[in-house]
C-alpha positions in Angstrom: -3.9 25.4 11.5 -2.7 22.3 9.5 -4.6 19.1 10.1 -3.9 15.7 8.6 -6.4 12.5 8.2 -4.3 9.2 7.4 -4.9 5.3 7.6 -1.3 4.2 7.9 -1.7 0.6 7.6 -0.4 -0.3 10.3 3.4 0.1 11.5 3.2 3.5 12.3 6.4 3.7 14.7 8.2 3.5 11.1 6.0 6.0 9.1 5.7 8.8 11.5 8.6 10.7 10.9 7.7 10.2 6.8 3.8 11.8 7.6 5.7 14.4 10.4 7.6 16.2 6.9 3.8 17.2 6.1 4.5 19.6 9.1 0.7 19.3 10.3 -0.2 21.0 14.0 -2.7 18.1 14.2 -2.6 14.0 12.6 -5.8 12.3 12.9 -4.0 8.6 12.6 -5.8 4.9 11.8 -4.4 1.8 12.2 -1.6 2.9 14.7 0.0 1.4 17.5 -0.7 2.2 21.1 2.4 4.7 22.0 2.0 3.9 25.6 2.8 -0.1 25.0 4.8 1.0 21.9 8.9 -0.5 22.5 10.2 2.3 20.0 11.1 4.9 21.9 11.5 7.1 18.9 7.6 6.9 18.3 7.0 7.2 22.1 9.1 10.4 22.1 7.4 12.0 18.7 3.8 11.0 19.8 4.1 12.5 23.8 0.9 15.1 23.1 -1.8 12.2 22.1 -4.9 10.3 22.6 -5.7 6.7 21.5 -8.4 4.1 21.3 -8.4 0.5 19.9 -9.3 -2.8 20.3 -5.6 -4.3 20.4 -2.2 -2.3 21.4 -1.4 -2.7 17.3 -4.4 -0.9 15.8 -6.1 1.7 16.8 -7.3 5.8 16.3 -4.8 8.1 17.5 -5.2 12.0 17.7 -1.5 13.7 18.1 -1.1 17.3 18.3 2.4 19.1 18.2 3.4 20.7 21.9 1.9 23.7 23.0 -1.7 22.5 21.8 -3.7 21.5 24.5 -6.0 18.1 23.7 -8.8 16.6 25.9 -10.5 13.6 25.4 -14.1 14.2 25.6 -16.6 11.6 27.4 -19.6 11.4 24.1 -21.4 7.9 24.1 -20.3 5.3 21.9 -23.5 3.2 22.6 -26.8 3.4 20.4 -29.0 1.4 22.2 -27.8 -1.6 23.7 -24.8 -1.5 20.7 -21.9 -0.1 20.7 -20.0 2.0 17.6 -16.2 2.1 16.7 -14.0 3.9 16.3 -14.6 7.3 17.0 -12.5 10.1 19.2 -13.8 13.2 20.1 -11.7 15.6 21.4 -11.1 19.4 22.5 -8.7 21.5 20.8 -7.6 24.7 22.9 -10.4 24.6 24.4 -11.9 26.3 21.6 -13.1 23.6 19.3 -13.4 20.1 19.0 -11.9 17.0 16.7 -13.8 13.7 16.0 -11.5 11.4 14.9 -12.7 8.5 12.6 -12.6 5.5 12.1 -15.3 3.4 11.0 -15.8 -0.6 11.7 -17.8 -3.3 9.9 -17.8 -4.2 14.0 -19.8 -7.6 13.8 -22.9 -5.5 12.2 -25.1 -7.0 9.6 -26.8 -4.0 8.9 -25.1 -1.2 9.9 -21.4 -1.5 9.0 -18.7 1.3 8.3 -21.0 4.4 7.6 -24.2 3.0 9.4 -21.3 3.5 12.5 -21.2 6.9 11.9 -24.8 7.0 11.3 -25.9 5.4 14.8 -23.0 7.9 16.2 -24.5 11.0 14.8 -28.0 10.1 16.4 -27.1 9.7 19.8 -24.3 12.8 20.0 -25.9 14.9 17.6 -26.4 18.0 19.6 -22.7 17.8 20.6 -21.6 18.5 16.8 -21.7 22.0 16.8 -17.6 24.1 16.4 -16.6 20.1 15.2 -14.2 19.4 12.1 -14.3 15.3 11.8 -11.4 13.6 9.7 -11.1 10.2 9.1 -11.8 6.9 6.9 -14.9 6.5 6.7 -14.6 3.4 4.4 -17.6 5.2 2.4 -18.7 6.4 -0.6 -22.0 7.2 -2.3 -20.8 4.8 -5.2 -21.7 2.3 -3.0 -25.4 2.8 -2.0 -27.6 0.1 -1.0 -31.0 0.5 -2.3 -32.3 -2.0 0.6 -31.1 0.1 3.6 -33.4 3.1 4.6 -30.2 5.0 5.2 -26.7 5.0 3.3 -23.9 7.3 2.5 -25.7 10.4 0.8 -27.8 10.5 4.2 -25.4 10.7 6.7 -24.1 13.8 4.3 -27.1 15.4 4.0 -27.9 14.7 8.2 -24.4 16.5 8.4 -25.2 19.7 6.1 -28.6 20.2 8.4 -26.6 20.6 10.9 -24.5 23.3 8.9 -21.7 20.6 8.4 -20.1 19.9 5.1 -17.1 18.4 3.3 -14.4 20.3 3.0 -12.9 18.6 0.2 -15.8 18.9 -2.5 -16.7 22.7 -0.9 -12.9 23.4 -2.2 -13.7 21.0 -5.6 -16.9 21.7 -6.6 -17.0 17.9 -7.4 -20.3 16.1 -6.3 -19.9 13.0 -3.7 -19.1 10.0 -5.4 -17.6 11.7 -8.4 -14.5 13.0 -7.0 -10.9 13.2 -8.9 -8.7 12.8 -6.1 -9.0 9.0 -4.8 -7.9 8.6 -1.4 -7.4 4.7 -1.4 -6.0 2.0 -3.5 -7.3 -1.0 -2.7 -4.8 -3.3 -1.9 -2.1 -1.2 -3.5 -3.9 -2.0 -7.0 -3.5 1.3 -9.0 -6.7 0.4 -10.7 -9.2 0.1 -7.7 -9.3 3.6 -6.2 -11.8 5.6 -4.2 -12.5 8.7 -2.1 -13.3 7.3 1.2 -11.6 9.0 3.6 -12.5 12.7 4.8 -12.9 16.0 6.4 -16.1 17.5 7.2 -16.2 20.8 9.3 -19.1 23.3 10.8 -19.8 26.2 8.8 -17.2 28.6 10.5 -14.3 26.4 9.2 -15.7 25.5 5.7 -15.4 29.4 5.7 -11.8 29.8 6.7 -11.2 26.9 4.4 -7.5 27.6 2.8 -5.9 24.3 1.0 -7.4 20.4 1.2 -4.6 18.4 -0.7 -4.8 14.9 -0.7 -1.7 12.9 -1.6 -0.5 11.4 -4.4 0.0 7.6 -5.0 3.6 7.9 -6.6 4.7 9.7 -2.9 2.5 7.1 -0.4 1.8 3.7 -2.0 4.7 2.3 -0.6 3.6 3.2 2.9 -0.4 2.5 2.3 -3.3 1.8 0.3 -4.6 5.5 1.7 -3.4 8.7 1.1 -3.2 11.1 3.6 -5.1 14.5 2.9 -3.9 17.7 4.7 -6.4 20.6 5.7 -5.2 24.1 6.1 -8.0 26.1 8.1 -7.4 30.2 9.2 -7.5 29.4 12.6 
């Protein structure tokens, strides 16, 4: 099974058929339009095997499988506390596995912005992430830890591996979080401002099954987005 994590940046009714050539079974989508309120009816037709969440009918998370997969939208809690955390999707695949699609906010949050979303997530579905691959931008890196907070990046990793989930990218690498080769965003387009934000983590029995993680290269997506899209190839 092919799986593919992208942030299009928006505009997505004119990129899909570009990110479709990738030939993935599954695109884990940011910052796409709505299909449902979309007016292209090529994008309505391409996307009509999907689910979608956002806060406005331009930019949101989208899951789209290719026909013949069967997708379910699966009712986790977004609420820690009294708070609520964006985006995230989780799905069921087959009804063998599930997706959590990612997305992660500053969403208004002085404290816990972008990872400390996933973070809050983890702690109040965390006995639901068992058979789970999650692919997404994260918008984090351990690069940028902050010594004040009593949680950051390297802890929602290490939370992840206790639960026998890890990043496919640096189990195929060898490359240590924070030091990675392959950035996955430009910032702004700038060629010089790059990072590895964006990825796929996956339970222990599809780390093992683990065939390719290729993440694009700017010279083929910069003109479409600051992120590159990075395909996963699992035995399954």
């Amino acid at each position: 099974m092919k799986i593919v994590t992208w942030n299009c940046n928006g505009a997505f009714r004119n990129k899909f058929e570009r990110i479709s050539n990738l030939k993935a079974d599954i695109y884990v989508i940011q910052e796409c339009e709505n299909p449902e309120e979309s007016k292209n009816a090529k994008y309505q037709e391409w996307s009509n095997n999907y689910l979608w969440i956002g806060d406005t009918k331009n930019k949101g998370l989208g899951i789209f499988a290719r026909q013949g997969i069967e997708i379910k939208k699966l009712d986790w809690t977004n609420k820690y506390r009294d708070h609520s955390v964006k985006h995230f999707l989780p799905c069921e695949i087959n009804q063998s596995f599930n997706i959590l699609g990612v997305w992660t906010h500053k969403n208004n949050s002085q404290y816990f912005d972008y990872i400390g979303q996933l973070w809050k997530y983890l702690q109040v579905n965390k006995d639901r992430f068992t058979d789970i691959i999650l692919a997404g931008d994260f918008n984090s890196s351990a690069i940028w830890h902050h010594h004040d907070k009593w949680w950051n990046h390297s802890d929602v990793v290490n939370e992840l591996i206790e639960l026998g989930i890890e990043s496919f990218y640096h189990k195929l690498s060898g490359e240590l979080q924070g030091k990675e080769s392959m950035p996955t965003l430009y910032f702004q387009k700038n060629i010089e401002k790059h990072y590895h934000i964006d990825y796929f983590f996956g339970s222990q029995k599809f780390s093992e099954k683990l065939i390719n993680i290729n993440v694009g290269s700017a010279k083929d997506w910069l003109e479409l987005s600051d992120h590159m899209p990075i395909l996963c190839e699992i035995g399954i």
